[in-house]
C-alpha positions in Angstrom: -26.3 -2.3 11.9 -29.5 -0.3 11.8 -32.1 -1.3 9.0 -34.0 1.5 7.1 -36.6 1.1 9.5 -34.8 1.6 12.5 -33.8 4.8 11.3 -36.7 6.5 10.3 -38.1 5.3 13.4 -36.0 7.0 15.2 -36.2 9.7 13.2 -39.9 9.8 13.6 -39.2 10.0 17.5 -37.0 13.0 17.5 -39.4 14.8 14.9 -42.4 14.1 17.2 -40.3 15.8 19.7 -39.6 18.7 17.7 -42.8 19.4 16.2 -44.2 21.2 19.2 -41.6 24.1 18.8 -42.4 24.0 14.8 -45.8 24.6 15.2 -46.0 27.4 17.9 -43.1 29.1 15.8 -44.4 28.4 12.7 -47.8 27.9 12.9 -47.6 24.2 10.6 -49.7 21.5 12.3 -47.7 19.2 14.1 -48.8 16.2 12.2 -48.4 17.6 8.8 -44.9 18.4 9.6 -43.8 14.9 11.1 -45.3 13.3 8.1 -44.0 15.6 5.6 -40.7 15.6 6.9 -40.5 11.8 6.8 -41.4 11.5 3.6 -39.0 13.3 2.5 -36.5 11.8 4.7 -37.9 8.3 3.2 -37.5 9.9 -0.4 -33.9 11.3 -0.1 -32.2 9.1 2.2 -33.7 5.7 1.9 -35.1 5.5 -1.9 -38.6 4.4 -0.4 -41.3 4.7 -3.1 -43.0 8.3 -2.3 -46.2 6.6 -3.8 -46.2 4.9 -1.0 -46.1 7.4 1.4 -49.3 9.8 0.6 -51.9 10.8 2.6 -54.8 9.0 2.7 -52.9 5.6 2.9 -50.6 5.2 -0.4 -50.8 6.0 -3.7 -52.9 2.7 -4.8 -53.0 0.8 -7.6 -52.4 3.1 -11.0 -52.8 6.1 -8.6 -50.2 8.8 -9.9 -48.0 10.0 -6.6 -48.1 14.0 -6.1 -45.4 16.2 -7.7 -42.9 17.4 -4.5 -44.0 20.6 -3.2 -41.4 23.0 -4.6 -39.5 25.6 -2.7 -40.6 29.0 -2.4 -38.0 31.8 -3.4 -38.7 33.7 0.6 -37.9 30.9 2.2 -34.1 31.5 4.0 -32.2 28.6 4.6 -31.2 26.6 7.7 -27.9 28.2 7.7 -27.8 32.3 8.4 -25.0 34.0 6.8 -23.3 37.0 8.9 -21.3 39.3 7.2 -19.3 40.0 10.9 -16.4 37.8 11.0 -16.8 37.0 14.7 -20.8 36.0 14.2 -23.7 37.9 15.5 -23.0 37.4 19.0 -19.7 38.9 18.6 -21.1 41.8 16.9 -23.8 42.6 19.4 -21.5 42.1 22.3 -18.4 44.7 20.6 -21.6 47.3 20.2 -22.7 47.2 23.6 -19.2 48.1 25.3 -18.5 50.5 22.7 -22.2 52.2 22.8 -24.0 50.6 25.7 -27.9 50.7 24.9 -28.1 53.7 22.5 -26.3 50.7 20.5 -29.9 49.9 19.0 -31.8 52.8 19.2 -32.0 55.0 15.8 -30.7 58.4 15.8 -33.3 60.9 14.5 -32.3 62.8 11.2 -32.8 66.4 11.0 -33.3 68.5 7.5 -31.4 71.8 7.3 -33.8 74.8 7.0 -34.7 76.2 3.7 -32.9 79.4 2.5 -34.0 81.4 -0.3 -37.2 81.8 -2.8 -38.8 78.4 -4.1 -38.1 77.1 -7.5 -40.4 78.3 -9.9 -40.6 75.5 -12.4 -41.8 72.1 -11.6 -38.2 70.9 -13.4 -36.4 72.7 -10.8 -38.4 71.1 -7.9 -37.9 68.0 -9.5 -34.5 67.6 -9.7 -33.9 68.9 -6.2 -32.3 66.8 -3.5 -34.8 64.9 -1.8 -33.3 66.8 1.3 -34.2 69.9 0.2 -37.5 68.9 -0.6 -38.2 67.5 2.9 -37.4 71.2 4.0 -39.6 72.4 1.7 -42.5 70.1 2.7 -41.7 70.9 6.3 -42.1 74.3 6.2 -44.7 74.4 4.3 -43.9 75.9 1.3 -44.9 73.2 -0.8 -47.6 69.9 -0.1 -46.9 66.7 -0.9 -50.0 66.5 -3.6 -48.1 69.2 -5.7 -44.7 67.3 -5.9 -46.3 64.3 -6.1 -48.7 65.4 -9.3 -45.4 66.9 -10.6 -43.6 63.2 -10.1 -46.7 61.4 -11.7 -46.9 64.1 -14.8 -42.7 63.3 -15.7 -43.2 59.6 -15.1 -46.2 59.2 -17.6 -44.4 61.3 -20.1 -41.0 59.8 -20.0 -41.8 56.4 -19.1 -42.5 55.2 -22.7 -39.1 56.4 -23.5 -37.1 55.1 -20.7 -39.2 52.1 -19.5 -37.9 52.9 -15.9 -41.6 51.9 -14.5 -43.5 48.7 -14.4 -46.5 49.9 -12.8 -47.2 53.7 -12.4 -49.4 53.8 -8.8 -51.1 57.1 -9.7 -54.6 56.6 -7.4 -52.6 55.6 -4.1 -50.0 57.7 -4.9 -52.5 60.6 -4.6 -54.1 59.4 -1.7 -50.7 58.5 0.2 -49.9 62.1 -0.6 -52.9 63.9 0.7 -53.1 62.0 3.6 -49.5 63.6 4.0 -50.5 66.9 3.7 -53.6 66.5 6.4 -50.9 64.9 9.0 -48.8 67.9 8.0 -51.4 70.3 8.9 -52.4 68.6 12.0 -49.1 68.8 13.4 -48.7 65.4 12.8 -45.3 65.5 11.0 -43.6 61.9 11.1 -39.9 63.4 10.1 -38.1 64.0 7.0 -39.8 61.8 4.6 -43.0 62.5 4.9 -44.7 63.5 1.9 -41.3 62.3 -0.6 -42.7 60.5 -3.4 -40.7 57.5 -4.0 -40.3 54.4 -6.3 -39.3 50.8 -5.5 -37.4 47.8 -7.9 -39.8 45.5 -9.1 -38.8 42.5 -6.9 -40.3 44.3 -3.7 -44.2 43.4 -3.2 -46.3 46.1 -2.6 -50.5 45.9 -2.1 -52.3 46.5 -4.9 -49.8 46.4 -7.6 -48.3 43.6 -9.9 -44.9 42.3 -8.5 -43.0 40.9 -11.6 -39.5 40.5 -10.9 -38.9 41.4 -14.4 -40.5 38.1 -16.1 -43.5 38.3 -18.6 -44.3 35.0 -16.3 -45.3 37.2 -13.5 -46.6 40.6 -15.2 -50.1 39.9 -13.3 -48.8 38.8 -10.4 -50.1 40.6 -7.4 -48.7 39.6 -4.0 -50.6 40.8 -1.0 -48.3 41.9 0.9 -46.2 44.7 1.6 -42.1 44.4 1.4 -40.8 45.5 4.5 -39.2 48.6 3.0 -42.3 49.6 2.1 -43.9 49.1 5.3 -41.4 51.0 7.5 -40.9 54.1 3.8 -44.5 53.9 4.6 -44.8 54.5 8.4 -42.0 57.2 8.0 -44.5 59.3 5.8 -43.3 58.3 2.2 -45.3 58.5 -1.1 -45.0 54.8 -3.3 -45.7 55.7 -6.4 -44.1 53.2 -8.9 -42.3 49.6 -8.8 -40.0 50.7 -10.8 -38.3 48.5 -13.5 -35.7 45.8 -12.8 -34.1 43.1 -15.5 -35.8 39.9 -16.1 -35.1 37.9 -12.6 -32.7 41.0 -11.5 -30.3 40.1 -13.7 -29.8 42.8 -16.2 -31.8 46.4 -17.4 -33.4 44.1 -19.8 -37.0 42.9 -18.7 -40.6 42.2 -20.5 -41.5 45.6 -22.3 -38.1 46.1 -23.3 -34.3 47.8 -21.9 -34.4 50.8 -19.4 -33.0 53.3 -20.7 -30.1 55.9 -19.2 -32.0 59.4 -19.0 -28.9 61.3 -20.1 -28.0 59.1 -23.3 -31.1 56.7 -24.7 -29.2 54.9 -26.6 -27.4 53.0 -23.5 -29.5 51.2 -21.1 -29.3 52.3 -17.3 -28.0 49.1 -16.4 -28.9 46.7 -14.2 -30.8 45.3 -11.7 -31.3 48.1 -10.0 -32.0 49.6 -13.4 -35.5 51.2 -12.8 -34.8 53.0 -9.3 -31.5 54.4 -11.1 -33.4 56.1 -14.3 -36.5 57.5 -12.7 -33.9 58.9 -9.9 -31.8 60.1 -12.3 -34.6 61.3 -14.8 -36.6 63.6 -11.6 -39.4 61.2 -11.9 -39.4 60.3 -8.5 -37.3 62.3 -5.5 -35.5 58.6 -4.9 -35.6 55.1 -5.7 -34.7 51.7 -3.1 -32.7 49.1 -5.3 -30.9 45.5 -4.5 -27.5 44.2 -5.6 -26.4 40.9 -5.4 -23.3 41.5 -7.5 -23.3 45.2 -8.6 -26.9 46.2 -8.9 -26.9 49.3 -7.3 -23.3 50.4 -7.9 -23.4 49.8 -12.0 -26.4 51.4 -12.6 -26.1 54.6 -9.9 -22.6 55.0 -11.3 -24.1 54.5 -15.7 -26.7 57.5 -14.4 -24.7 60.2 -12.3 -26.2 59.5 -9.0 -25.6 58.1 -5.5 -26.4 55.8 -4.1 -25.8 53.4 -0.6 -24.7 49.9 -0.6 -25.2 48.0 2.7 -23.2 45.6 4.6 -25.2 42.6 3.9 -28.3 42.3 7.2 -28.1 45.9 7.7 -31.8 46.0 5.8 -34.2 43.5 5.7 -35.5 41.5 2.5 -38.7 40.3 3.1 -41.2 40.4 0.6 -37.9 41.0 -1.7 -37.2 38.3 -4.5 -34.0 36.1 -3.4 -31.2 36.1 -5.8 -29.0 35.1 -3.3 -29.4 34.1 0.5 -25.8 35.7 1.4 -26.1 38.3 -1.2 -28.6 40.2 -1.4 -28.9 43.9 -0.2 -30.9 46.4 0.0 -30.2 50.4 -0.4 -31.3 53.1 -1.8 -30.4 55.2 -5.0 -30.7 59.1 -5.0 -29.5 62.0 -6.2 -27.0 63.1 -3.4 -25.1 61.4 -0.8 -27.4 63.1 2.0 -30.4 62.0 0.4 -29.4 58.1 0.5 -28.5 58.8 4.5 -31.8 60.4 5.3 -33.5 57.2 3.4 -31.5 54.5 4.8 -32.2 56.1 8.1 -35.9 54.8 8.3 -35.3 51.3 6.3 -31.9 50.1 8.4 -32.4 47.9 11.5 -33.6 43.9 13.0 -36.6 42.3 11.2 -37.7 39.0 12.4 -38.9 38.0 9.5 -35.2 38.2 7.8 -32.7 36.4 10.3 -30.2 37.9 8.8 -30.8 41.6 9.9 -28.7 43.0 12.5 -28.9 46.6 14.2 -26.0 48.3 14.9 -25.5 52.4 15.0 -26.0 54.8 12.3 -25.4 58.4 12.6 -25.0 60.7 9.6 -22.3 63.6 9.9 -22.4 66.0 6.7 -19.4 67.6 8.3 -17.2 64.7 8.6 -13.6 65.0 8.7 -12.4 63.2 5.7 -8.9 62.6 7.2 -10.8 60.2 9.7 -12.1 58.1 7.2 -10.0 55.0 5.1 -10.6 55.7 2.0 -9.1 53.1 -0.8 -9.2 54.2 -5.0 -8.8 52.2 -7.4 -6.0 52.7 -10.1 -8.2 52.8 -12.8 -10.4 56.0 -10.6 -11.2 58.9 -12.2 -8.2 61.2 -11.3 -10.0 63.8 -11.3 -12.2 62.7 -8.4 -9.1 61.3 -6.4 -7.5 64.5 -6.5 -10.4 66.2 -4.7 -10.5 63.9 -2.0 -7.1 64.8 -1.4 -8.1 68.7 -1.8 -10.7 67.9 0.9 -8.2 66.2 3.2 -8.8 62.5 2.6 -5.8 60.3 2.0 -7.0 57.2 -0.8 -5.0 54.7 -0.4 -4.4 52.3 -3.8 -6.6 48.9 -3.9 -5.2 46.1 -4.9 -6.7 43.1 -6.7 -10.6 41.8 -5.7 -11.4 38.3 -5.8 -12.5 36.7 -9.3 -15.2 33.9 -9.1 -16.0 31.9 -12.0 -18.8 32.3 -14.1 -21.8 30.4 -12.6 -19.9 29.3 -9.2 -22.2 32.0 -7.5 -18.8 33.3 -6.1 -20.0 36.7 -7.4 -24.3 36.8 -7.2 -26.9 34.5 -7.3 -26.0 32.2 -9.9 -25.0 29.3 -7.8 -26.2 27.2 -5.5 -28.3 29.1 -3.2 -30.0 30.8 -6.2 -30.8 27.7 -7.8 -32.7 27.1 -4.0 -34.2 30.1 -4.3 -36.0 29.6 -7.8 -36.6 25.9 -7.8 -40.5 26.9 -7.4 -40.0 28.5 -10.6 -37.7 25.7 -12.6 -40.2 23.0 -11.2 -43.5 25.4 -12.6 -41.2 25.9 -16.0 -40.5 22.4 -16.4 -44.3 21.1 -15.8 -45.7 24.1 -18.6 -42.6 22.3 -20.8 -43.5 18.6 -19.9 -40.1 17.4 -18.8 -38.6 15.8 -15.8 
């Protein structure tokens, strides 16, 4: 039978043989990850005295080992979820016979022209559709700077009331936006967001500004780097101008300063997570917002505040620089005030990210004349009748739903409250426990 010995040995030798790969990939020193791993390995498997096992030789005599270097939230996990029954490889090979290359490229997405005389109050620009504000900005008939100072004027005035924003970007927001206009003018037009003043949930980094996920324990926090939503909203031509409010941890439309408020009735909160993106939308503080749900997020609140709003198959966008809730979880999407608007955003965020394993690319093309009798459609029996009616009227055919699946409070069936969440914050129940002084 093999002693402890034996087996870390041999352990060591197939590490050794691995940490080449590891450290072109990754970048870690190849020595620092054999040892590392080992230790742990020693730790977990074999109950060797860590203390033993530090750099420098050993802990010593009365020499206190280190504390275990937590998890960090980012970090995925060994195992990739894929929402495709048949794997990844399945996927890409169904796309390609059914699409060939244009499989992966993205279709480009085209604004109808703008018909008729221009609002006259900043109110009515406001609440127009994103869509018809990309028109607008495309033909010229309003800049980016204007919409934007009419964004950041209804933002600082409502925001008290609705606490839909964590951080209010004004400066770059005004920069973003006349750097817009100069493209614009140059003939340098990027596509239909360019210009669009935007907002993004709390749990997305973004340069420059705090990213608090919510928690009083992070309201300085400033992570430099830019979420990959904001990178590619960004390179289409979009204005950030607020992380916009989320629940403490995502969990609610309850966070640090207080509830976010629903725009059309203050006395109910907007719900959560996604609660921030869903009352500046819904309030015409910003033209759209990008949210997360894990279990809900962007459907309760788009649904407590009149909008709509997208809902991704799970790796259709990527999460980096996104807080984890939930390895298999977590999606991203964005919440706006028509169905068109959501289709023109998720056209520049979908698609493969290598720094989210998850993310797949598969076709998106956006009809707005789509034959509803091609579609299935299913309603729930508790469905506003009203609205089922009209997509009969239009020519659908909802069929009944029958029961979801129920998972038990805390299994994680539902969101991040199991197992993979308590990965994902074990960086912060480790830095909890050590400002608490428990084990």
């Amino acid at each position: 039978m093999d002693t402890a010995d034996d087996l870390l040995n041999r352990a060591q030798a197939e590490l050794e043989r691995a940490s080449e790969q590891v450290e072109e990939v990754t970048g870690v020193d190849r020595r620092q990850f054999v040892f590392l791993s080992l230790v742990a390995a020693a730790a977990s498997t074999f109950g060797v005295d860590i203390a033993r096992a530090q750099a420098g030789g050993g802990a010593g005599p009365g020499r206190a080992p280190a504390p275990p270097i937590p998890l960090g939230n980012g970090e995925p996990p060994a195992v990739v979820f894929q929402a495709y029954p048949g794997g990844t490889g399945a996927l890409m090979e169904q796309l390609v016979k059914e699409h060939g290359r244009a499989a992966f490229d993205r279709a480009s997405f085209t604004v109808e022209k703008w018909s008729g005389a221009l609002p006259t109050s900043d109110v009515e620009i406001a609440f127009l559709p994103a869509h018809r504000l990309s028109a607008l900005i495309k033909e010229r008939k309003i800049t980016s700077a204007r919409l934007t100072d009419i964004y950041l004027e209804r933002i600082k005035r409502l925001n008290p009331t609705l606490r839909c924003a964590v951080t209010i970007m004004e400066e770059q927001a005004r920069a973003e936006a006349r750097r817009a206009d100069a493209e614009i003018a140059a003939g340098r037009y990027r596509g239909p967001l360019h210009g669009i003043p935007w907002g993004v949930k709390d749990i997305f980094s973004a340069k420059g500004a705090p990213t608090t996920w919510g928690s009083r324990d992070f309201q300085d926090r400033i992570i430099d780097e830019d979420a990959e939503v904001v990178v590619r909203l960004r390179e289409a031509g979009a204005v950030l101008m607020a992380k916009l409010a989320t629940g403490l941890f995502a969990s609610n439309d309850w966070w640090f300063r207080g509830r976010t408020n629903n725009p059309w009735d203050i006395r109910r909160g907007s719900s959560g997570s996604s609660a921030g993106p869903a009352s500046a939308t819904a309030a015409g503080c910003v033209a759209f917002g990008i949210g997360t749900e894990t279990s809900g997020s962007i459907v309760s609140p788009t649904r407590e505040c009149g909008l709509s709003a997208l809902r991704p198959t799970f790796g259709r966008v990527s999460r980096h620089g996104c807080m984890t809730a939930s390895f298999w979880s977590d999606r991203v999407g964005p919440i706006c005030r028509t169905i068109e608007d959501c289709a023109m955003a998720f056209n520049a965020i979908y698609g493969v990210d290598v720094k989210d394993p998850a993310t797949v690319t598969a076709p998106f093309q956006f009809d707005r004349h789509i034959d509803l009798r091609s579609l299935r459609i299913g309603a729930d029996e508790n469905a506003p009748r009203e609205f089922v009616d009209k997509l009969r009227e239009l020519g659908a055919d909802p069929r009944p739903i029958g029961p979801r699946p129920q998972f038990a409070r805390g299994s994680g069936g539902g969101g991040g409250g199991g197992g993979d969440g308590g990965a994902a914050f074990d960086f912060y129940v480790q830095m909890k426990a050590r400002e608490l002084g428990i084990d």
